[in-house]
Residue frames as qw, qx, qy, qz and C-alpha x, y, z in Angstrom:
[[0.000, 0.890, 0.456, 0.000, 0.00, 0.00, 0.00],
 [0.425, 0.580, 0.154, 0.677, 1.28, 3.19, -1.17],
 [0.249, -0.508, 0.049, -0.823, -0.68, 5.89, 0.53],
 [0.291, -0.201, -0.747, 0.563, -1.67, 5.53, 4.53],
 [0.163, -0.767, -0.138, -0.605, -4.37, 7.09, 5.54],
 [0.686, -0.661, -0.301, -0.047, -3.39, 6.35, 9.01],
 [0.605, -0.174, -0.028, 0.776, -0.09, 6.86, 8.98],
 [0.232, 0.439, 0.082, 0.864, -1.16, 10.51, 7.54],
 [0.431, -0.804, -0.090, -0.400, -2.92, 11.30, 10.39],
 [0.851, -0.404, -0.097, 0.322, -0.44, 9.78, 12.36],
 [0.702, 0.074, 0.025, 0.708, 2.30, 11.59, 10.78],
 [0.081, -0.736, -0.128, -0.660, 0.16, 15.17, 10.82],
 [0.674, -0.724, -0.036, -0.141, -0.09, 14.52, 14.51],
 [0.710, -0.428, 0.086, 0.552, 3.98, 13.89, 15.40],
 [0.497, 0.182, 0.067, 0.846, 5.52, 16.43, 12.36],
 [0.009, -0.349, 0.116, -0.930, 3.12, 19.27, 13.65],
 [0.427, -0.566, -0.701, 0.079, 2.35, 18.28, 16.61],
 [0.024, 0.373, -0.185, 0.909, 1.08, 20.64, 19.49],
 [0.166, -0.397, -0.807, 0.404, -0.11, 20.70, 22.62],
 [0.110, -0.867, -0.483, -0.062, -2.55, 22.69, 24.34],
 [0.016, -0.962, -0.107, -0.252, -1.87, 26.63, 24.76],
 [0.617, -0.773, 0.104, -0.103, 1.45, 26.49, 27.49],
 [0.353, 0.854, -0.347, 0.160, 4.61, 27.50, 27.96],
 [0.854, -0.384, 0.348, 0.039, 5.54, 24.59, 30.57],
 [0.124, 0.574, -0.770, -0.248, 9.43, 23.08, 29.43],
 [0.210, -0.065, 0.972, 0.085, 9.45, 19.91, 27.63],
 [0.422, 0.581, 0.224, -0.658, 6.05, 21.02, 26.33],
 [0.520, 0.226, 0.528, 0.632, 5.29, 19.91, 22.47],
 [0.025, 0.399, -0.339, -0.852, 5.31, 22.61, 19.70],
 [0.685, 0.544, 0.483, 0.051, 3.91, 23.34, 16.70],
 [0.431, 0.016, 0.526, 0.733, 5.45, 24.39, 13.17],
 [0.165, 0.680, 0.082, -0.710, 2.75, 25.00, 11.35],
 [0.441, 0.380, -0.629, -0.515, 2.41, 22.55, 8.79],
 [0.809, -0.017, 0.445, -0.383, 0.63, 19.62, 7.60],
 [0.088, 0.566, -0.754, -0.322, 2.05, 16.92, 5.83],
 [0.900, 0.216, -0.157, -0.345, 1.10, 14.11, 3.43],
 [0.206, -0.583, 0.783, 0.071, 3.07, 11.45, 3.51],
 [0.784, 0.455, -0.398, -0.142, 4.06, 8.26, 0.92],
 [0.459, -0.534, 0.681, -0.200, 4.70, 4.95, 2.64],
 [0.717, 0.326, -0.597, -0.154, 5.45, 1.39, 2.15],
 [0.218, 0.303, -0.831, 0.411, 5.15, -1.42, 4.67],
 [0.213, -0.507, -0.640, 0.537, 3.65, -2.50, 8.42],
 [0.012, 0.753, 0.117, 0.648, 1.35, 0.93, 9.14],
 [0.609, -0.777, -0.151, 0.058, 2.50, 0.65, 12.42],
 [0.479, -0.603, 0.345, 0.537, 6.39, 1.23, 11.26],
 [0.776, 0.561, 0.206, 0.199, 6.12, 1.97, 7.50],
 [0.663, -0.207, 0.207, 0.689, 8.92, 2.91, 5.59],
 [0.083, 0.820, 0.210, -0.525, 9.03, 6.15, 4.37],
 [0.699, 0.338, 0.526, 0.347, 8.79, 7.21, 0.72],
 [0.197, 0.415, 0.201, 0.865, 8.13, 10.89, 0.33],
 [0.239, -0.687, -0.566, 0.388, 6.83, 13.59, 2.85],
 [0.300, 0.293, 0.231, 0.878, 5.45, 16.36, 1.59],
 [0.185, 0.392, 0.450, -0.780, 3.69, 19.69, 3.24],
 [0.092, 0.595, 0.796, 0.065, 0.16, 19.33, 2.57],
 [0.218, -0.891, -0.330, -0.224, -1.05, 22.61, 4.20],
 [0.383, 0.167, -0.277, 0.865, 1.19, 25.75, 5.83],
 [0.198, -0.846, -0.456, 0.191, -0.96, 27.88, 8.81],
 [0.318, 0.714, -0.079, 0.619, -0.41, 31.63, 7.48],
 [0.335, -0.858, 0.042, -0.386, 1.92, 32.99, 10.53],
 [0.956, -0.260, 0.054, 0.127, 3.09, 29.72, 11.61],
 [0.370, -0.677, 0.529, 0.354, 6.66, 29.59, 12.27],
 [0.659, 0.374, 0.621, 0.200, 6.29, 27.26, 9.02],
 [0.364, 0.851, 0.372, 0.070, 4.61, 30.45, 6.92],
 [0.081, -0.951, 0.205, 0.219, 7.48, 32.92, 8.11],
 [0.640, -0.347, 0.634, 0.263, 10.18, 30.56, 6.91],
 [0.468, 0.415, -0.449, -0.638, 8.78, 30.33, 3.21],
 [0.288, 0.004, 0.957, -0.017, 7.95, 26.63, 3.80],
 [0.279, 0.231, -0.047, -0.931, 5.32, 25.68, 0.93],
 [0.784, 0.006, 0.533, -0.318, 2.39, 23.21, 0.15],
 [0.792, 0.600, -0.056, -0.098, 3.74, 21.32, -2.14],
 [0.078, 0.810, -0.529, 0.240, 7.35, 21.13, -0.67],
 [0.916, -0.141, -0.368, -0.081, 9.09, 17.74, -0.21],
 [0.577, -0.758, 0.290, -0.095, 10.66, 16.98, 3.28],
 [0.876, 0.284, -0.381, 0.081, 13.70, 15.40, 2.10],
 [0.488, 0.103, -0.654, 0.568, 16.23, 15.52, 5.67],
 [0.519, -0.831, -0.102, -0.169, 14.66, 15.99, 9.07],
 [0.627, -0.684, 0.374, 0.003, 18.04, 16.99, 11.79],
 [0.180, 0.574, -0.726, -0.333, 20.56, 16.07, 8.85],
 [0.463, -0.089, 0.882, 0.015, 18.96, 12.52, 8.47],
 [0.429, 0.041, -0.566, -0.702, 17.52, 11.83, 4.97],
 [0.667, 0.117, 0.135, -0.724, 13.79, 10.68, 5.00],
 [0.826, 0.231, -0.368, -0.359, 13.13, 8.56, 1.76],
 [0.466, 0.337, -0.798, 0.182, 14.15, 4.91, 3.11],
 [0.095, -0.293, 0.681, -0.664, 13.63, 5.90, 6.62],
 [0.278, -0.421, -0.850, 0.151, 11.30, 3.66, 9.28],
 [0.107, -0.800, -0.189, -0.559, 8.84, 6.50, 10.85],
 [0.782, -0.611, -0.096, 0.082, 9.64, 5.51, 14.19],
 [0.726, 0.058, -0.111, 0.676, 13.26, 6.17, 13.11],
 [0.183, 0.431, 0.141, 0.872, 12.43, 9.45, 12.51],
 [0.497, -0.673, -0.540, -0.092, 9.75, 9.96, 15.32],
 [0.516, -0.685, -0.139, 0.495, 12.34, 11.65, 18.08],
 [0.407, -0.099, 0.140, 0.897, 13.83, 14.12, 15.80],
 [0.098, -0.501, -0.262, -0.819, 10.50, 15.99, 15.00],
 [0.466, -0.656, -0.592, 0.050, 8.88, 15.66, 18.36],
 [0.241, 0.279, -0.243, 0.897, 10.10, 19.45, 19.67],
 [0.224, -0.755, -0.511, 0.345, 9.08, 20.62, 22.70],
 [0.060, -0.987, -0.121, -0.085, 8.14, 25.16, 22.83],
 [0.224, -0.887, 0.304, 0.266, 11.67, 26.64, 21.89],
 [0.800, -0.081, 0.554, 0.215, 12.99, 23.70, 20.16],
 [0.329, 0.590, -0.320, -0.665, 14.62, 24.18, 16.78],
 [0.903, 0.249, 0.348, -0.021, 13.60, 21.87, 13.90],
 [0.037, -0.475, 0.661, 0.580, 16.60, 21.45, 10.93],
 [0.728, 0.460, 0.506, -0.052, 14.54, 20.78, 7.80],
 [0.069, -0.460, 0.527, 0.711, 15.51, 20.22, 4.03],
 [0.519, 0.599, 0.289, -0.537, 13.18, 21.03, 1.71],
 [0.241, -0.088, 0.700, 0.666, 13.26, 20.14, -1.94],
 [0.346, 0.367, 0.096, -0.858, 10.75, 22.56, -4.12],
 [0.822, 0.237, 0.515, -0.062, 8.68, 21.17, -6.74],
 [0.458, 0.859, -0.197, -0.119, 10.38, 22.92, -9.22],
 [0.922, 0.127, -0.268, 0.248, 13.74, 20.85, -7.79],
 [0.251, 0.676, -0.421, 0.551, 15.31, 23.42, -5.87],
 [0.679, -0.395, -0.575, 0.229, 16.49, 22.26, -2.37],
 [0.129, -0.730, -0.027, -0.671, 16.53, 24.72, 0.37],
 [0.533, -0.015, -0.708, 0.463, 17.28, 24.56, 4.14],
 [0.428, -0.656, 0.106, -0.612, 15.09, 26.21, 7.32],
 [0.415, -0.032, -0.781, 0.466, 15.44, 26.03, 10.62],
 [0.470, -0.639, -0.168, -0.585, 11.90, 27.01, 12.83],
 [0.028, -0.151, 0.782, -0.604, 11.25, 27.10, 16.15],
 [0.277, -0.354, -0.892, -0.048, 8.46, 24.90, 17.95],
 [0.240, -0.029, 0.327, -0.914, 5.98, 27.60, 19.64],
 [0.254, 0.193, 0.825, -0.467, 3.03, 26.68, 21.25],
 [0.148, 0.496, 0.774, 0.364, -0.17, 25.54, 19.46],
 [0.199, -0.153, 0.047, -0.967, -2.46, 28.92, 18.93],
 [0.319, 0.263, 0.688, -0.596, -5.88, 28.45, 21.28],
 [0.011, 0.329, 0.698, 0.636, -9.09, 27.98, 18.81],
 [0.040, -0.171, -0.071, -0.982, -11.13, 30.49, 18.87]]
């Protein structure tokens, strides 16, 4: 199976996760992006083909970066993606409120690009 839907909720919930409202250390973050993601395997440890941002929240540490939908995640924390188990990859996006993420980006157009955001607390719905 190709496409997960579980694993894409699964994977929307750990790359942008976020807690509730609070500035407590050790706290998770959020970015500020949703991501699709292209797997192959178990869906409890699939192997990771291609993660790409789905959706950017305008403001989000994500939005201020230039991070765009349609942008493929190709190193999380200098480790390359395609190949990877999720679980491998699981502790390097989990950022608690201050945390920086190291992400390389590869546009659709083919250019690759590098940001580094910080994890700030989920914004309160309204």
């Amino acid at each position: 199976m190709n496409r997960l839907s579980v694993l894409r909720v699964f994977s929307i919930a750990v790359l942008a996760s976020a807690s509730v409202a609070a500035f407590a250390q050790g706290e998770r973050g959020s970015f500020g992006f949703l991501v699709n993601i292209e797997a192959e395997g178990f869906f409890l440890n699939p192997t990771l083909r291609a993660v790409t941002i789905e959706k950017v929240v305008p403001e989000s540490p994500a939005a201020k970066s230039r991070i765009a939908a349609g942008d493929q995640i190709v190193e999380v924390d200098g480790v390359t993606v395609g190949g990877r188990k999720v679980r491998e990859l699981e502790p390097l996006v989990q950022k608690s409120i201050g945390e920086t993420l190291h992400l390389r980006l590869k546009r659709p157009n083919g250019e690759y690009y590098g940001v580094d955001i910080v994890a700030v607390p989920k914004p309160r719905d309204s």
